[in-house]
N, CA and C atoms of all chains as a GROMACS GRO file, in nm:
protein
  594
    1UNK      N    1   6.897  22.181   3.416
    1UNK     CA    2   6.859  22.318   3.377
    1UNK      C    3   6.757  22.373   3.478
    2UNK      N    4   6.765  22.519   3.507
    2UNK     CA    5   6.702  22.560   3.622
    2UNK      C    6   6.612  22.677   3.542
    3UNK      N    7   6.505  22.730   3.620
    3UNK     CA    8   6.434  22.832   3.570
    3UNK      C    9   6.419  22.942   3.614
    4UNK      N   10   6.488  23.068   3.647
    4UNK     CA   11   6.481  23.175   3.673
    4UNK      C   12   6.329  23.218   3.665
    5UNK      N   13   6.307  23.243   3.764
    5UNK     CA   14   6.133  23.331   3.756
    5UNK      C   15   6.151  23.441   3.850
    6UNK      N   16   6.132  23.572   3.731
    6UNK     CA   17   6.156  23.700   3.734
    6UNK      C   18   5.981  23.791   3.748
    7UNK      N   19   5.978  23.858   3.892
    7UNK     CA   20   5.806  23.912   3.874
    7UNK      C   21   5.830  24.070   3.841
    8UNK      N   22   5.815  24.163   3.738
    8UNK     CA   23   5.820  24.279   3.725
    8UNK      C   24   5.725  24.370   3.707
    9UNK      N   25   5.691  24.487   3.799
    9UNK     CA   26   5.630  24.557   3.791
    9UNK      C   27   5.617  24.666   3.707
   10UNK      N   28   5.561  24.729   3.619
   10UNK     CA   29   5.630  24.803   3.495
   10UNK      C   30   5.575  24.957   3.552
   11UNK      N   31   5.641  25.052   3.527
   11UNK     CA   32   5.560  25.165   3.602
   11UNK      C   33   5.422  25.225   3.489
   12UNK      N   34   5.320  25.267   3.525
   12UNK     CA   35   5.134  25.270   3.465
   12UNK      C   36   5.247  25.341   3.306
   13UNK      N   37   5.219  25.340   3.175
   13UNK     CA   38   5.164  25.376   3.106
   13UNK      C   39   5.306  25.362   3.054
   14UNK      N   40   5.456  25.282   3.071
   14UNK     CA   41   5.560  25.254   3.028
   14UNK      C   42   5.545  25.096   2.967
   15UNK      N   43   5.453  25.024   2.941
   15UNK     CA   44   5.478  24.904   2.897
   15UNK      C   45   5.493  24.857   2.790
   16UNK      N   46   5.430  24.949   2.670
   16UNK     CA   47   5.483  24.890   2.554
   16UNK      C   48   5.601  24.952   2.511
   17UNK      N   49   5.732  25.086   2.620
   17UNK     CA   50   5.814  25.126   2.616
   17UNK      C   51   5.926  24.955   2.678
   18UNK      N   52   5.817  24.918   2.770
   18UNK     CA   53   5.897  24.809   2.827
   18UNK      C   54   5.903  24.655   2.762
   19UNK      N   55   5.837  24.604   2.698
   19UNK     CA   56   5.846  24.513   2.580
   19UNK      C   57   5.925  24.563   2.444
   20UNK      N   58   5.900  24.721   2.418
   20UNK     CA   59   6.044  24.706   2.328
   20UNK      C   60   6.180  24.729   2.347
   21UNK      N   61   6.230  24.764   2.470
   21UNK     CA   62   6.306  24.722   2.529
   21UNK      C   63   6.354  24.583   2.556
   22UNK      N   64   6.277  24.505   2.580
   22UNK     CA   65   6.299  24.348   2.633
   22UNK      C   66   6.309  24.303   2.460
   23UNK      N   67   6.248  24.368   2.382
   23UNK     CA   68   6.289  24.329   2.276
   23UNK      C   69   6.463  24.309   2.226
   24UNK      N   70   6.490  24.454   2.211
   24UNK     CA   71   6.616  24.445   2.172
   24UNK      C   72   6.726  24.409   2.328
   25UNK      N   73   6.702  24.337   2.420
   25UNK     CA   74   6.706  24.276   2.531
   25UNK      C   75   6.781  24.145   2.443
   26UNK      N   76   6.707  24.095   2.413
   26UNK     CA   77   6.698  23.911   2.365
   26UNK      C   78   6.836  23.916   2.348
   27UNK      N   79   6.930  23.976   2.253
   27UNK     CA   80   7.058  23.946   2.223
   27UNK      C   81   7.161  23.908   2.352
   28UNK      N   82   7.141  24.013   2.455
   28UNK     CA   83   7.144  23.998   2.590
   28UNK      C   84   7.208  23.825   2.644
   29UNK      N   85   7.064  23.817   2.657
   29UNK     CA   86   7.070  23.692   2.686
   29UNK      C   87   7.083  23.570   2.610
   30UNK      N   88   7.078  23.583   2.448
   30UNK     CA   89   7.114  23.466   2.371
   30UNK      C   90   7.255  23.500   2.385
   31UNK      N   91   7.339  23.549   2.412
   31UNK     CA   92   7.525  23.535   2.380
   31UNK      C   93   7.530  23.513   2.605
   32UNK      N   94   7.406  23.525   2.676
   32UNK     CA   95   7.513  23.488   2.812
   32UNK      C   96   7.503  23.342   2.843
   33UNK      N   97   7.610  23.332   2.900
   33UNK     CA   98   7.655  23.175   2.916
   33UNK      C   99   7.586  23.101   2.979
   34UNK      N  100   7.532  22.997   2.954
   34UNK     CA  101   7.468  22.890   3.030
   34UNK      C  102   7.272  22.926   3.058
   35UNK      N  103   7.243  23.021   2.921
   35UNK     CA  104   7.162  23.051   2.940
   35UNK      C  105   7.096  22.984   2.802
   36UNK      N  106   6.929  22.926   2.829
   36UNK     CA  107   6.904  22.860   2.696
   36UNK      C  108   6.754  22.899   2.646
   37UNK      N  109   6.766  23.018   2.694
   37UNK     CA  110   6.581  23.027   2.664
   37UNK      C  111   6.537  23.115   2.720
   38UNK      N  112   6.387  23.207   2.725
   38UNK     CA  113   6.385  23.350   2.782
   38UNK      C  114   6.247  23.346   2.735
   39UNK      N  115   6.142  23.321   2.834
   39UNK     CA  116   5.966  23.397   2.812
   39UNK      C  117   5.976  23.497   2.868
   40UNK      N  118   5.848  23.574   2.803
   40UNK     CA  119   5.866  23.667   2.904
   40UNK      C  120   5.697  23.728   2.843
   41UNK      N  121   5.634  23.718   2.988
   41UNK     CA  122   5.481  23.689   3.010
   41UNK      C  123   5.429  23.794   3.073
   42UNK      N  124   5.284  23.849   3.044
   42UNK     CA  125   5.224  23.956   3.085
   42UNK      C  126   5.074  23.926   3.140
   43UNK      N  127   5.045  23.978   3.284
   43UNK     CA  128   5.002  23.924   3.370
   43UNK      C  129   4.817  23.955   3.277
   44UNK      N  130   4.729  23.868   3.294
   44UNK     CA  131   4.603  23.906   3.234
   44UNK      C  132   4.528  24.004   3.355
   45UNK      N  133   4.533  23.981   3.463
   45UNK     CA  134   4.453  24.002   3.603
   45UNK      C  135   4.553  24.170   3.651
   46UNK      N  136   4.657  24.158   3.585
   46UNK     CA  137   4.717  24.330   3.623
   46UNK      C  138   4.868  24.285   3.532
   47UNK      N  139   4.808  24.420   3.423
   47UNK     CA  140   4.837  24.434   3.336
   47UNK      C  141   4.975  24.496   3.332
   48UNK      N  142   4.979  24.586   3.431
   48UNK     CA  143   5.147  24.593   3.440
   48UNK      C  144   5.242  24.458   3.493
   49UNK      N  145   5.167  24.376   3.536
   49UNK     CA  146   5.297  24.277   3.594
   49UNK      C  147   5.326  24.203   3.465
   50UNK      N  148   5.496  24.178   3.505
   50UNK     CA  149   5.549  24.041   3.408
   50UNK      C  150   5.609  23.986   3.446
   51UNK      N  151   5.611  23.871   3.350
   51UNK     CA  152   5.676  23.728   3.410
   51UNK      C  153   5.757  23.728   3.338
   52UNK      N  154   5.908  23.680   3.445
   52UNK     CA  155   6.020  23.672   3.279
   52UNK      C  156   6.074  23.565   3.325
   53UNK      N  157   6.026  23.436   3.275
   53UNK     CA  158   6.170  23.342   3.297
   53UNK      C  159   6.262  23.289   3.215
   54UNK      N  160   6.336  23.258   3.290
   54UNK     CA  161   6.507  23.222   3.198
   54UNK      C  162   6.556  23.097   3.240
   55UNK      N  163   6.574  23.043   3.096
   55UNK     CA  164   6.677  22.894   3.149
   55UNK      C  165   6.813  22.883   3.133
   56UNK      N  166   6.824  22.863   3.271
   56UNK     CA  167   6.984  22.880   3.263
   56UNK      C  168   7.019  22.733   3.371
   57UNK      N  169   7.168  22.714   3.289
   57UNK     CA  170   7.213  22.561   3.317
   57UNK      C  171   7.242  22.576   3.487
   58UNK      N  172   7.257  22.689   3.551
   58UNK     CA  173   7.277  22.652   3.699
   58UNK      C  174   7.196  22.773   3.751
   59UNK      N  175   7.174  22.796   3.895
   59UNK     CA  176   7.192  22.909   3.947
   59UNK      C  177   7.304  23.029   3.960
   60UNK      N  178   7.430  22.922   3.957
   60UNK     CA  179   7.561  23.083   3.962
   60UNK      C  180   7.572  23.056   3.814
   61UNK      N  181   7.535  23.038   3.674
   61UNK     CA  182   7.526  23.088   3.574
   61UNK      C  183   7.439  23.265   3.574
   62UNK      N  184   7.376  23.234   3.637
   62UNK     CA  185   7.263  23.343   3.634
   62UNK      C  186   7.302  23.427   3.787
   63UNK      N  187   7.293  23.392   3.909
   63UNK     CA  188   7.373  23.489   3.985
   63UNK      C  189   7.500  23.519   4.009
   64UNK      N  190   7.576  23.440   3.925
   64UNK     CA  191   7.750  23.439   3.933
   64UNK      C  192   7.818  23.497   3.794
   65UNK      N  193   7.772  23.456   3.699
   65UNK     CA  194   7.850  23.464   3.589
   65UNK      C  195   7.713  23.612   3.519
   66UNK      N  196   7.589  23.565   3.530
   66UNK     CA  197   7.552  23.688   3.461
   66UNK      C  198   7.539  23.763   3.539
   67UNK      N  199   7.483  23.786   3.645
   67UNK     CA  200   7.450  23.908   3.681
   67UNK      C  201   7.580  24.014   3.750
   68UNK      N  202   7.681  23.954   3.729
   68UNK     CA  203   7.837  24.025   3.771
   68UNK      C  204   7.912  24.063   3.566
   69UNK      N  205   7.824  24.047   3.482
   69UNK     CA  206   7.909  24.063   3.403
   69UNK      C  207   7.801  24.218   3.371
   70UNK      N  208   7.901  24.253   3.245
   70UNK     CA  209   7.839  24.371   3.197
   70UNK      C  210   7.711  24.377   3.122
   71UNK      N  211   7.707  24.291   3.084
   71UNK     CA  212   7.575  24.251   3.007
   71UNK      C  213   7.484  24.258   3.097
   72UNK      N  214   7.488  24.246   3.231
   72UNK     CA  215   7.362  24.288   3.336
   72UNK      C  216   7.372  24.428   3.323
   73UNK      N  217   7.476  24.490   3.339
   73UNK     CA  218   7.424  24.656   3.322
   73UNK      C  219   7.388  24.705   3.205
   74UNK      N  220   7.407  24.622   3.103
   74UNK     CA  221   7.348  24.689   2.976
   74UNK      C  222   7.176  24.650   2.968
   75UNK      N  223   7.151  24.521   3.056
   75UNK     CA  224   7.056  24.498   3.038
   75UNK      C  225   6.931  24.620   3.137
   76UNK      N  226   6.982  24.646   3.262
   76UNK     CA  227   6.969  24.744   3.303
   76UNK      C  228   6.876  24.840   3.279
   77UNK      N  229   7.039  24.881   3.184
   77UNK     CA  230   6.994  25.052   3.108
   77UNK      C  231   6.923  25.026   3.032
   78UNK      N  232   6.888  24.873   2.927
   78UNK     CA  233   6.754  24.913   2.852
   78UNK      C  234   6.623  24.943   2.916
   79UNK      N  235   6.636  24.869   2.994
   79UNK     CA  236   6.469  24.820   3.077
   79UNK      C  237   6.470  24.868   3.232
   80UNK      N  238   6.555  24.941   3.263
   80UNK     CA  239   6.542  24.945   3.453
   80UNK      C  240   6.480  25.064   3.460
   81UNK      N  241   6.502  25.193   3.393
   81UNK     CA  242   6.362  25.308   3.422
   81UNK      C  243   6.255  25.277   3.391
   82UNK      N  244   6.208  25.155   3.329
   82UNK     CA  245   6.051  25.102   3.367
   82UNK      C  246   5.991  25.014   3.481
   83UNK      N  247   6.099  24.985   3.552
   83UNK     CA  248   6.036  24.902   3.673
   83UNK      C  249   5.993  25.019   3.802
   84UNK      N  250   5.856  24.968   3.822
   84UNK     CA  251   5.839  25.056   3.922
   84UNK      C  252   5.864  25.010   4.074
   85UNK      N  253   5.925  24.920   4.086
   85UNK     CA  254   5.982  24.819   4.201
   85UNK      C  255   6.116  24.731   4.176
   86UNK      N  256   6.198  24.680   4.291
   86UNK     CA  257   6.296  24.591   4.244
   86UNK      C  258   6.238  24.481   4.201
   87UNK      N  259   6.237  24.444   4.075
   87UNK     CA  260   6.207  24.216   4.060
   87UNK      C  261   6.184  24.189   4.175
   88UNK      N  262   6.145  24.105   4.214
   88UNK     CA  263   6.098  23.996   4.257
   88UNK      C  264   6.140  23.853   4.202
   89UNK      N  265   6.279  23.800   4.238
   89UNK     CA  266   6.370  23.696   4.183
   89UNK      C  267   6.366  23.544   4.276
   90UNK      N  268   6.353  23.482   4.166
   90UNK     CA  269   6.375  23.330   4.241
   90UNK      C  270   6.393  23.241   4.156
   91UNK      N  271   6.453  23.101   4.164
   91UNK     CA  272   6.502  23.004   4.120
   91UNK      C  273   6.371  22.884   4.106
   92UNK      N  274   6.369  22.776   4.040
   92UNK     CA  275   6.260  22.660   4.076
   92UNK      C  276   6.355  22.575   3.973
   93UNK      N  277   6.354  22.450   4.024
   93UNK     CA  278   6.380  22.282   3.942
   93UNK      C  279   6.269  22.253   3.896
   94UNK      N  280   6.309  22.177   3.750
   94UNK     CA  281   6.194  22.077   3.695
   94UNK      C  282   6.134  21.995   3.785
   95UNK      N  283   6.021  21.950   3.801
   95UNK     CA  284   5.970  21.849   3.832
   95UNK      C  285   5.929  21.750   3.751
   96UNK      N  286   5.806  21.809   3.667
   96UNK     CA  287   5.764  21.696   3.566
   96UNK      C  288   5.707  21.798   3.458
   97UNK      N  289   5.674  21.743   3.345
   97UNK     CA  290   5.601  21.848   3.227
   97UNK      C  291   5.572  21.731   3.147
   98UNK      N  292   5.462  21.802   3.046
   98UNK     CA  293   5.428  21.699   2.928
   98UNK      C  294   5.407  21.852   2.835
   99UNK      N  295   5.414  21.811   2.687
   99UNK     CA  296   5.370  21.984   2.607
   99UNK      C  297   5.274  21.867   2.500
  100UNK      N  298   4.719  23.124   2.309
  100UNK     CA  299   4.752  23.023   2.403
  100UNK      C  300   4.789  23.093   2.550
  101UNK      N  301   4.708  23.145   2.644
  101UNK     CA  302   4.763  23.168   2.808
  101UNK      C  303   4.826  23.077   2.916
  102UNK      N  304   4.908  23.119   2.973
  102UNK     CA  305   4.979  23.057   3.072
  102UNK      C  306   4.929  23.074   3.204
  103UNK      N  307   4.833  22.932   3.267
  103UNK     CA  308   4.767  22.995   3.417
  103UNK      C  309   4.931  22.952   3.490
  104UNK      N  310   4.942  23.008   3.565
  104UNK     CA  311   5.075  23.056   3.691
  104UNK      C  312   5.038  23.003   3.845
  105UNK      N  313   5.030  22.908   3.849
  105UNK     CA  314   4.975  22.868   4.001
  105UNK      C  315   5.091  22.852   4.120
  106UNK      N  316   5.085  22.901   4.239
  106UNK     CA  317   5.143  22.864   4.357
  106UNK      C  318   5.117  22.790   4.464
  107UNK      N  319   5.194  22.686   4.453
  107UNK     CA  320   5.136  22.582   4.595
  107UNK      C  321   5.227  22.558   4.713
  108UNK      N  322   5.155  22.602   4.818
  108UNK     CA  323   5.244  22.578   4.893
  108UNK      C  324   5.236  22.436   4.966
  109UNK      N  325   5.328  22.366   5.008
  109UNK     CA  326   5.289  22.208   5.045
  109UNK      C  327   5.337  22.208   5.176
  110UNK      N  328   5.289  22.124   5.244
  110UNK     CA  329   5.292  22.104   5.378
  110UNK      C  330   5.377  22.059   5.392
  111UNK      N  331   5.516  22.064   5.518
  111UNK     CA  332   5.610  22.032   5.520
  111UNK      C  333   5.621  21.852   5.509
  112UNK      N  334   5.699  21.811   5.475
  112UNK     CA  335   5.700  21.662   5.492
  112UNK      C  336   5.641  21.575   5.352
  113UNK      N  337   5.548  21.664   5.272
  113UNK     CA  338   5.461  21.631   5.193
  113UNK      C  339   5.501  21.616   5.038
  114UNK      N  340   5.613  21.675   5.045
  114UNK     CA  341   5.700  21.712   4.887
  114UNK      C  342   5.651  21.582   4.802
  115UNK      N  343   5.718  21.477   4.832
  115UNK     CA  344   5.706  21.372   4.785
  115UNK      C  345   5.650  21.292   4.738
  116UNK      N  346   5.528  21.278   4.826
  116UNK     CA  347   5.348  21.247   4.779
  116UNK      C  348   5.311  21.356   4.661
  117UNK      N  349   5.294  21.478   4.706
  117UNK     CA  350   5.284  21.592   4.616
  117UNK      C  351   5.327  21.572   4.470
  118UNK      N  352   5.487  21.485   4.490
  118UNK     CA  353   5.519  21.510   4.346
  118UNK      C  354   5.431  21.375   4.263
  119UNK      N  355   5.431  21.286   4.366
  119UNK     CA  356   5.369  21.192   4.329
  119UNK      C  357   5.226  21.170   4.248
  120UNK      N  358   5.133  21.194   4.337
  120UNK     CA  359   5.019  21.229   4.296
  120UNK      C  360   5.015  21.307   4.188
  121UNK      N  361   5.059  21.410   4.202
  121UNK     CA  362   5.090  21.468   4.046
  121UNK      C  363   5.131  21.417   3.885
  122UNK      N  364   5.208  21.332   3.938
  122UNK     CA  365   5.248  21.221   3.832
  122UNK      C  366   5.106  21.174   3.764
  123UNK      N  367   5.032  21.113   3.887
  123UNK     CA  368   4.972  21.057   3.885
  123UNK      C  369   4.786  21.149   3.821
  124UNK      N  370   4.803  21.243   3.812
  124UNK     CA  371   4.742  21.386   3.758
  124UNK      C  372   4.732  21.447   3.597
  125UNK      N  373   4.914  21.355   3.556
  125UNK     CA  374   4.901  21.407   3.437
  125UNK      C  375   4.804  21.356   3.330
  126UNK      N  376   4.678  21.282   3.341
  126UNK     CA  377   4.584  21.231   3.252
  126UNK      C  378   4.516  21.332   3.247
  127UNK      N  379   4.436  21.384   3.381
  127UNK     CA  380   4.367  21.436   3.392
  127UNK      C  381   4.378  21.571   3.332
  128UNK      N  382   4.494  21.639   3.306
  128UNK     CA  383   4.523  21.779   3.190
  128UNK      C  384   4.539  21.720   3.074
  129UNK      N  385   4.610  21.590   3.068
  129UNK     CA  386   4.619  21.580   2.893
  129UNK      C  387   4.471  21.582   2.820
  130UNK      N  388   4.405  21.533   2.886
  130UNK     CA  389   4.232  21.509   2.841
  130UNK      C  390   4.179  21.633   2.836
  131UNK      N  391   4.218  21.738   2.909
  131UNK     CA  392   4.127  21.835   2.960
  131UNK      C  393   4.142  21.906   2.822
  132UNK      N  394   3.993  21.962   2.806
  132UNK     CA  395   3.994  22.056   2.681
  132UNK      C  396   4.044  22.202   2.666
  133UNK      N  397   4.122  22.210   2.582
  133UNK     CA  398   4.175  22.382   2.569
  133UNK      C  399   4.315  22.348   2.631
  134UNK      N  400   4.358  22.217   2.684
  134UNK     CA  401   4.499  22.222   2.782
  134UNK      C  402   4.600  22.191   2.677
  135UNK      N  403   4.751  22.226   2.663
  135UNK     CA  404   4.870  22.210   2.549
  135UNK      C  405   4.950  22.170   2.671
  136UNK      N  406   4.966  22.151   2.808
  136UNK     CA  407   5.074  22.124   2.816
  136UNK      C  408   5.074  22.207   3.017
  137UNK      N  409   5.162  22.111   3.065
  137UNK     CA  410   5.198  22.159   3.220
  137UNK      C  411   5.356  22.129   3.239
  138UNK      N  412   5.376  22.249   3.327
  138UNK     CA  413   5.530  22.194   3.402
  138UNK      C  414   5.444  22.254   3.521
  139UNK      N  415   5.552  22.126   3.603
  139UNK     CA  416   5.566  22.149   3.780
  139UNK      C  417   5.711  22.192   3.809
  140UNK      N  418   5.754  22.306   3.894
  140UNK     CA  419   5.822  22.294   3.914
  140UNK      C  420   5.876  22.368   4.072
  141UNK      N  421   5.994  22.303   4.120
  141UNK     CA  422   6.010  22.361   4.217
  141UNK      C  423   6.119  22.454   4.264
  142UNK      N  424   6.010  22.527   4.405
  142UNK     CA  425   6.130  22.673   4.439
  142UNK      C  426   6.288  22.568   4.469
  143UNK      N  427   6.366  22.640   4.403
  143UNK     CA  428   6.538  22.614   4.509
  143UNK      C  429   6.508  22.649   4.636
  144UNK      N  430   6.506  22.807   4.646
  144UNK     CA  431   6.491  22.872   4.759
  144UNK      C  432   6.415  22.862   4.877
  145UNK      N  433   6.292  22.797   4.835
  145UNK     CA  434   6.186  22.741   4.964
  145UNK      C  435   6.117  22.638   4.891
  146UNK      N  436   6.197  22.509   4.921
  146UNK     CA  437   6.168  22.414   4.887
  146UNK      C  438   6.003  22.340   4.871
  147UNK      N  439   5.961  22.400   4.983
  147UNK     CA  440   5.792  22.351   5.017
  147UNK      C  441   5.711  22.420   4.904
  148UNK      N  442   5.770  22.546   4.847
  148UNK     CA  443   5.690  22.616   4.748
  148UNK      C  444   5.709  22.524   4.613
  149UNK      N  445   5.580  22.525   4.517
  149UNK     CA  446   5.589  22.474   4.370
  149UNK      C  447   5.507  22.603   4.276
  150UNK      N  448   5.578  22.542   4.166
  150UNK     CA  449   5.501  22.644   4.064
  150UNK      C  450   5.447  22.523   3.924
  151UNK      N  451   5.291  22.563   3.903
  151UNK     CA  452   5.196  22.494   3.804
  151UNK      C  453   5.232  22.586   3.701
  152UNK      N  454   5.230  22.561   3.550
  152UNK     CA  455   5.209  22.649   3.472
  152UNK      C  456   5.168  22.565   3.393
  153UNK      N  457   5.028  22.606   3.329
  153UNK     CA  458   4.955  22.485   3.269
  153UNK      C  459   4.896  22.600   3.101
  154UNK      N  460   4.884  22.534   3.013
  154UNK     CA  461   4.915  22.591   2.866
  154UNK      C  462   4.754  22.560   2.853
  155UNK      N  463   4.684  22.705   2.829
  155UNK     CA  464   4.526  22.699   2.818
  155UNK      C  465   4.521  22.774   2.712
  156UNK      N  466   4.414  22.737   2.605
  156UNK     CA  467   4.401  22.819   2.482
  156UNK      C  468   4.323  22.946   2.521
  157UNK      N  469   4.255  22.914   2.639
  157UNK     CA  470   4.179  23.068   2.715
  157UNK      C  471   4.182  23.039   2.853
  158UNK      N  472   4.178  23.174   2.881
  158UNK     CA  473   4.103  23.166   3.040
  158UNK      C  474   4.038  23.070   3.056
  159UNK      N  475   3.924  23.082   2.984
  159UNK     CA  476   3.796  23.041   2.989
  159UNK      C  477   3.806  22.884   2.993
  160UNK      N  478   3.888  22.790   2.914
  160UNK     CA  479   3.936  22.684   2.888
  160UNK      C  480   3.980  22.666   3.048
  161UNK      N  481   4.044  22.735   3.148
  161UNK     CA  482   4.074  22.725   3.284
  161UNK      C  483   3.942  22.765   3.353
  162UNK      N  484   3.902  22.834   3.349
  162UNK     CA  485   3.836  22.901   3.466
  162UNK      C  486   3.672  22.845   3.468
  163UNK      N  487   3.673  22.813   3.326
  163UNK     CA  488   3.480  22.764   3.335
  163UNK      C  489   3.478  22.647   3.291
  164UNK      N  490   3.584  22.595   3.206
  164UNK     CA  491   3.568  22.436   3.160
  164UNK      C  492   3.606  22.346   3.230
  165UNK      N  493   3.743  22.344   3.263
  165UNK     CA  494   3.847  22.296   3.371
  165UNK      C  495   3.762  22.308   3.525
  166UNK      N  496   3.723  22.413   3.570
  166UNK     CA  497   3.763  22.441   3.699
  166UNK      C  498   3.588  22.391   3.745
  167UNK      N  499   3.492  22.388   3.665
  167UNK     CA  500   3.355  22.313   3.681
  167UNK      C  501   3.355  22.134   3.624
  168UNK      N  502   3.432  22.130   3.585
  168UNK     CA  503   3.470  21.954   3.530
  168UNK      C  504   3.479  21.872   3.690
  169UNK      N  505   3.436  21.751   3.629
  169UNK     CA  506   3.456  21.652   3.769
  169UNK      C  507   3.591  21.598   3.750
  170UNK      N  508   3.666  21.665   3.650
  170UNK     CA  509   3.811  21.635   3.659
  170UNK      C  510   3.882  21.739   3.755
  171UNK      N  511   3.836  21.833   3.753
  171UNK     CA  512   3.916  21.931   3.886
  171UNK      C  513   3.898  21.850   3.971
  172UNK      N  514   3.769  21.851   4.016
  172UNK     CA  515   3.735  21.757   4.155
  172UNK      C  516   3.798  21.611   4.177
  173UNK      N  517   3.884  21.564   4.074
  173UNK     CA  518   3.960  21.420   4.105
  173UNK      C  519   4.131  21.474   4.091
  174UNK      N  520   4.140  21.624   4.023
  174UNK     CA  521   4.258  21.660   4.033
  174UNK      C  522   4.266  21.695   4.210
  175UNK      N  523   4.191  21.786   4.227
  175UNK     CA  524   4.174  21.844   4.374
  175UNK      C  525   4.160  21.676   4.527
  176UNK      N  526   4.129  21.611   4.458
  176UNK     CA  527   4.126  21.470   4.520
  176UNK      C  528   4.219  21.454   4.529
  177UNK      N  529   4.315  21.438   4.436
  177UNK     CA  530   4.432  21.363   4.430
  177UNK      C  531   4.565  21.458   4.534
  178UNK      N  532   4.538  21.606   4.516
  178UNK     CA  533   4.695  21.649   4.543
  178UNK      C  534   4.630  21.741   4.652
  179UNK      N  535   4.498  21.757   4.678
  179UNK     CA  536   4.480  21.852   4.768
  179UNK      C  537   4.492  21.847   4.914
  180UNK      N  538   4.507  21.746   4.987
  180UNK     CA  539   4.528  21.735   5.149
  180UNK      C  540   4.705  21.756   5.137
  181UNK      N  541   4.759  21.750   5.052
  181UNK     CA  542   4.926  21.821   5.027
  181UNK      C  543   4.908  22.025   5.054
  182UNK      N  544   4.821  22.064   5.002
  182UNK     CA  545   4.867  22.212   5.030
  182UNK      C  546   4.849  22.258   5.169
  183UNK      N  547   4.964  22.351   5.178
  183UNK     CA  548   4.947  22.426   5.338
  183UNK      C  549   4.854  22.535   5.301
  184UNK      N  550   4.795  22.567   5.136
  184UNK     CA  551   4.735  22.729   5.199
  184UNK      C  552   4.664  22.674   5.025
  185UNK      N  553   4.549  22.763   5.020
  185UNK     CA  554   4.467  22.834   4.918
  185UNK      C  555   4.605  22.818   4.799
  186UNK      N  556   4.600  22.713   4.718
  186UNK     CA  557   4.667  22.810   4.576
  186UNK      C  558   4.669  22.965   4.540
  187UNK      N  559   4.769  22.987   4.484
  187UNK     CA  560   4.770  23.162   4.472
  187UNK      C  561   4.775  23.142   4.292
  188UNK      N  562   4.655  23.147   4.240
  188UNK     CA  563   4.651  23.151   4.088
  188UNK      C  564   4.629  23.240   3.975
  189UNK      N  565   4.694  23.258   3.883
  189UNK     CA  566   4.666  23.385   3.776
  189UNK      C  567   4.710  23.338   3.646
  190UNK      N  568   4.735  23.412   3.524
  190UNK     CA  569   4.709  23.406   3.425
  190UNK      C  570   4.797  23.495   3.343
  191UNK      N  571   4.881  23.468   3.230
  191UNK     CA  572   4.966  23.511   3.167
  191UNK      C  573   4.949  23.514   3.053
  192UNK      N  574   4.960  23.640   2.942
  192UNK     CA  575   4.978  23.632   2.764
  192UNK      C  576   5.103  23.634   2.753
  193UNK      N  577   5.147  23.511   2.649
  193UNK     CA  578   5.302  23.563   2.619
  193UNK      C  579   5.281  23.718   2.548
  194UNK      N  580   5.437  23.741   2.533
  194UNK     CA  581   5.464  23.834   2.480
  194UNK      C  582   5.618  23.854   2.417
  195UNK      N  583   5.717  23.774   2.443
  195UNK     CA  584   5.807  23.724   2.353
  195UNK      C  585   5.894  23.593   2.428
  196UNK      N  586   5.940  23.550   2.328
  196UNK     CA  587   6.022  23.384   2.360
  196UNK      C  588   6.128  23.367   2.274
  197UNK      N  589   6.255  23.335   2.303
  197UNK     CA  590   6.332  23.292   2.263
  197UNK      C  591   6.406  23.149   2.342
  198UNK      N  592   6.421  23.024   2.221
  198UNK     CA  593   6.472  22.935   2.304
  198UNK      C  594   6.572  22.835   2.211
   0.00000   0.00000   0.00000
């Protein structure tokens, strides 16, 4: 399992437009394939940034299969007139963890 | 519960020790006060890059308990002649999760 780490900039005074969005978002990503999980984190030090990561069983789960299906454009249209920049996208492997 | 977000970059060649020592690290957060929990993990995309995300009940639990402890200073012992640069560190509130 891999971890999508997503950096988003929200444009000044759209953010709690942009968390309820990411709200009704979630369905989104609980029905896309190979996907198992979804934080999604708000920066303390600047308050518009967020962190969204996603676990998904590969990388072309997430650049192959989701982001070519429609469910990326729906995801889109909930939440894309609040970014005031493109993401900032990248991949990372487990290494080690303890909780 | 905040999420500190750390970036390390490691010196080429160094991955390995890095992950090592780290292993060898995880006492030193399980003990630490205010800490729930760390993943390490690494970029796909630029392998030399890692990402810390370490589970603090506050900032403050990071920034004044943690980061003045003579346990930083044996964490920073242990993995620090591995980074190529200054950690790049910050701080996250959740704000929703599904998993």
């Amino acid at each position: 399992m891999i971890t999508e780490i997503a950096q988003l900039d929200i444009k000044p005074g759209m953010e709690s437009e942009f968390e309820e969005a990411m709200k009704k978002a979630v369905p989104i990503f609980e029905r896309a394939r190979g996907c198992h999980g979804l934080d999604l984190r708000r920066s303390i030090e600047k308050p518009g940034h967020y962190w969204l990561f996603v676990a998904w069983d590969t990388v072309d789960d997430h650049l192959l299969g989701f982001r070519r299906s429609p469910d990326f454009q729906e995801w889109r249209k909930l939440v894309g007139h609040c970014f005031a920049d493109s993401p900032d996208v990248t991949h990372a492997d487990p290494i080690l963890s303890f909780s």
